[in-house]
C-alpha positions as CSV (number, residue, x, y, z in Angstrom):
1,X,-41.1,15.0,64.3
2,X,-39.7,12.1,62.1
3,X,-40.7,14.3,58.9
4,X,-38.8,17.6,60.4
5,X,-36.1,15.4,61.7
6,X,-35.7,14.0,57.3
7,X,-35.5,17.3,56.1
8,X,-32.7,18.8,57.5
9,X,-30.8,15.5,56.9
10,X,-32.1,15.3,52.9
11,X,-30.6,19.0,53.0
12,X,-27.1,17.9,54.7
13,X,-26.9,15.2,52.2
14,X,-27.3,18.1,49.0
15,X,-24.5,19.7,50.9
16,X,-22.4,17.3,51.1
17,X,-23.0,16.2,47.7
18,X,-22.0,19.5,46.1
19,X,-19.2,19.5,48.3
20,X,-18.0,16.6,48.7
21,X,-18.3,13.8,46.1
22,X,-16.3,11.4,47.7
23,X,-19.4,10.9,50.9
24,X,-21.2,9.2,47.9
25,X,-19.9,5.7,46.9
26,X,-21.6,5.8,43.5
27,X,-20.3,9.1,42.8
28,X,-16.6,8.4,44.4
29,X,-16.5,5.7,41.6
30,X,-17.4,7.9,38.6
31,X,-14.8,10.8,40.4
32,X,-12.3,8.1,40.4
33,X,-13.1,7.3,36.6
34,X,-12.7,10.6,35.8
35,X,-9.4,11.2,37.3
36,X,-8.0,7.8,35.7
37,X,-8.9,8.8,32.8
38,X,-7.5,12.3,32.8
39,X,-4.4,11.0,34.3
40,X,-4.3,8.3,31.6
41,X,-4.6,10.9,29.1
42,X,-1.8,13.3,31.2
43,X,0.6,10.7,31.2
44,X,0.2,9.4,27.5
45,X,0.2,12.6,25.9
46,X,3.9,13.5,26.4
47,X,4.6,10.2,25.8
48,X,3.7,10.4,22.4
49,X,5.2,13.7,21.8
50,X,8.2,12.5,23.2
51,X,7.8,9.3,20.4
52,X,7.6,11.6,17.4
53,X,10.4,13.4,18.9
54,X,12.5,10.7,19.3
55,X,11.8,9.2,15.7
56,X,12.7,13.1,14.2
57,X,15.8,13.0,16.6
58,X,17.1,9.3,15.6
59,X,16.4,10.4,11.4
60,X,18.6,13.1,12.3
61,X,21.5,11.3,14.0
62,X,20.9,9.0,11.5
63,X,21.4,11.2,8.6
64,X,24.6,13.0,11.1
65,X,26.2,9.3,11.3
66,X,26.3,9.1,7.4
67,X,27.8,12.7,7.1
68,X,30.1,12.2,10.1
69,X,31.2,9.2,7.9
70,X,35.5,9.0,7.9
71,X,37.1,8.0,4.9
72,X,40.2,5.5,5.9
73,X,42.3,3.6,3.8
74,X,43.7,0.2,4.6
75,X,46.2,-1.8,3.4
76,X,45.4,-5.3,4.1
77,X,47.2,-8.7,2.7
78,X,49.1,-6.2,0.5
79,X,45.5,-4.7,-1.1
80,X,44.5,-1.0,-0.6
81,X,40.7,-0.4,0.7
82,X,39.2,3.2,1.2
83,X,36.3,3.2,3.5
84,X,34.0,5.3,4.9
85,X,33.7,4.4,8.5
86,X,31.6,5.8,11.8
87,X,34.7,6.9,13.9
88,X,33.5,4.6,16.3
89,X,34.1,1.2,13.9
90,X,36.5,-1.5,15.1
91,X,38.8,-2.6,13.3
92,X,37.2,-6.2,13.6
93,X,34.1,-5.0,12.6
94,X,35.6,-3.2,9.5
95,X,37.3,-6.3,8.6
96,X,34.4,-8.7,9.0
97,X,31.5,-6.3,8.1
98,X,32.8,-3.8,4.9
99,X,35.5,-6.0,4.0
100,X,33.9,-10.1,4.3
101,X,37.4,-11.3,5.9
102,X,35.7,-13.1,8.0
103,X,38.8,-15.5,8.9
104,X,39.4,-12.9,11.8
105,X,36.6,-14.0,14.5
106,X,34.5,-12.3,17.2
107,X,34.8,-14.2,20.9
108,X,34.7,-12.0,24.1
109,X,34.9,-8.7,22.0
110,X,36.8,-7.3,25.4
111,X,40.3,-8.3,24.3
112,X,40.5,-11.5,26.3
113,X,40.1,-14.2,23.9
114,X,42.5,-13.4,21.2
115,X,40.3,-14.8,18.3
116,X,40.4,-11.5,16.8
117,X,44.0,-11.2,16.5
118,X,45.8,-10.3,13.4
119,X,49.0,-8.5,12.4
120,X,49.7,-4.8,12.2
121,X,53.4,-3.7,11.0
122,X,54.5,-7.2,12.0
123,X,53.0,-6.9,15.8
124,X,49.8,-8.9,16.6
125,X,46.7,-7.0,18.0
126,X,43.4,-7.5,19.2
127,X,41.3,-6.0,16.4
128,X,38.2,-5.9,18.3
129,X,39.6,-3.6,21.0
130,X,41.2,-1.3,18.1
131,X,39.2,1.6,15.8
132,X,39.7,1.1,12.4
133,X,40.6,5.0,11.5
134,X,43.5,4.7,13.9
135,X,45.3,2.5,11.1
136,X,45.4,4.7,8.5
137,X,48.4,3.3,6.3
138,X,49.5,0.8,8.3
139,X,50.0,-3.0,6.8
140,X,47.5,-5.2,8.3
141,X,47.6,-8.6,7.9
142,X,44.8,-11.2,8.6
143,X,44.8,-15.0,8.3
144,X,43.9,-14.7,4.8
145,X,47.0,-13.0,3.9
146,X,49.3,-15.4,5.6
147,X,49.3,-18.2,3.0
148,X,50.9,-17.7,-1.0
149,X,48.6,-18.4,-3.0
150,X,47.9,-22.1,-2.8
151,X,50.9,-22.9,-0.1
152,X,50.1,-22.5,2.9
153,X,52.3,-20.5,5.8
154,X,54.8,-23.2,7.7
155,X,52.5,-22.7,10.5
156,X,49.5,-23.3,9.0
157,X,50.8,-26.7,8.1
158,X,52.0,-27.4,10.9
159,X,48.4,-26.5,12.6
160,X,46.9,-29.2,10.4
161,X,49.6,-31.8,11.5
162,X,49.1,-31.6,14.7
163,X,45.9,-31.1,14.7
164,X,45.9,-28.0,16.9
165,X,42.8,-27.4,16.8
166,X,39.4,-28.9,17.3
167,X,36.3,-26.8,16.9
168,X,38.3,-24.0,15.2
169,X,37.1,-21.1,16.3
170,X,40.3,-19.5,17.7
171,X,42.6,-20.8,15.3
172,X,43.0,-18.0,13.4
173,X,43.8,-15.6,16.2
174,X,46.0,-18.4,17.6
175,X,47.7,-18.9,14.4
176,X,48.3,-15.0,13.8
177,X,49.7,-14.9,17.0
178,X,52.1,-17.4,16.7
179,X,53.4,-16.3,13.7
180,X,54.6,-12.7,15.6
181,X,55.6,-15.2,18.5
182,X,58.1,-16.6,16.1
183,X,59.3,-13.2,15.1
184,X,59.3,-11.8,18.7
185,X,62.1,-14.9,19.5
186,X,59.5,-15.5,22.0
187,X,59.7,-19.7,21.4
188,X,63.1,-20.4,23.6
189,X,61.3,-23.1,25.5
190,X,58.0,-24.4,25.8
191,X,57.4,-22.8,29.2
192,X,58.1,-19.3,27.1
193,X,55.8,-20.5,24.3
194,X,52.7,-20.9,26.8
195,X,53.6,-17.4,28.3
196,X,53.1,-15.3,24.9
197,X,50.2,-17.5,23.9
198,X,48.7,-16.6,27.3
199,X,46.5,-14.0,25.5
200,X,44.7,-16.6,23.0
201,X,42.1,-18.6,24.7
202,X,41.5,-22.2,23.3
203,X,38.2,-23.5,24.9
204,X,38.8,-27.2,23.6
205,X,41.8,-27.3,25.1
206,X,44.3,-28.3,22.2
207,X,46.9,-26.2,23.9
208,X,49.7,-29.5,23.8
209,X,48.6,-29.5,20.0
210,X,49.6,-25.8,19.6
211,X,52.4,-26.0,21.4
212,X,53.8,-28.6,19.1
213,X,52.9,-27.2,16.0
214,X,54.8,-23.7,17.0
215,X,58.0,-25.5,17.8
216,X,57.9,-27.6,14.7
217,X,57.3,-24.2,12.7
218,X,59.9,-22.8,14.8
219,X,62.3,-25.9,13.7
220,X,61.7,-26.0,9.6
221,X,61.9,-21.8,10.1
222,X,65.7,-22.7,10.8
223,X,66.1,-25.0,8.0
């Protein structure tokens, strides 16, 4: 009976084997292998199609930038520069990158700390929030252009007097700002003087120093 009873069983077990793999731990593992594998193999194949893609695609909009290149020309300190720029340049970025006028600095690059400021027609900007092929003509001026020659603009010196500043990284945009303050007749009182310097953030905190150095400039300007 025991042998009749094995048979049947031995048989159920072929069944299920061709059937189903997974009644059979040792073969559940290699099924599991298997699909790992193939899934692996799934999943990393369009991923490296999609690389080689991707490298042909970034050549190409590498090779578009260059032909989608804009030629500007600037007039900065009183010199004329023709660039080719990506539409998409700052200003700044011009300045500092094609141009090595570095004087004009990079802080927040979101228009809020006025170390990028400079002078365009006569009004003071934030360079970083402005494209470089939108000035096309227009006279920009930078703290490098400020001084003649080896004498120095009234506010420069008077920056140095009073030693308004300390670490120095905002002077310049502090500086260039001040001077279209002074044009603006925006230096009445010193209560006016800390409104339209309100855009150039000093993080050492020299802002009595500044102050004093823009009226002094403000005084010898009358003189």
């Amino acid at each position: 009976m025991a042998s009749e009873s094995e048979v049947p069983f031995e048989s159920d077990a072929d069944e299920l084997d061709k059937f189903s793999i997974l009644e059979n731990p040792e073969t559940r593992r290699k099924f599991i292998k298997q699909v790992a594998g193939t899934s692996a193999a799934i999943a990393i194949g369009p991923s490296l199609v999609g690389a080689v893609s991707l490298d042909q695609i970034d050549s190409t909009s590498a090779a578009g930038a260059t032909s989608d290149s804009v030629n500007v020309h600037l007039k900065i300190n009183g010199k004329a520069y023709a660039l080719d720029v990506d539409p998409r340049v700052t200003l700044l970025d011009a300045l500092r990158e094609r141009l090595q006028l570095t004087g004009s600095k990079k802080g927040c690059d979101h228009g809020q700390c006025g170390a990028c400021t400079v002078l365009v027609n006569g009004r003071r900007i934030n360079s970083c929030l402005s494209l470089a092929v939108t000035h096309e003509g227009d006279e920009i001026t930078t703290i490098e252009g400020l001084a003649n020659g080896e004498e120095l603009h009234p506010l420069q010196s008077a920056f140095i007097e009073h030693d308004g500043f300390q670490c120095g990284y905002c002077t310049p945009g502090q500086i260039c700002s001040a001077v279209a303050l002074l044009k603006e007749n925006h230096a009445n009182n010193d209560d006016e003087i800390r409104e339209w310097m309100s855009g150039n953030i000093c993080r050492c905190g020299a802002y009595p120093n500044i102050l004093a150095a823009i009226k002094e400039a403000k005084t010898k300007a009358r003189t």
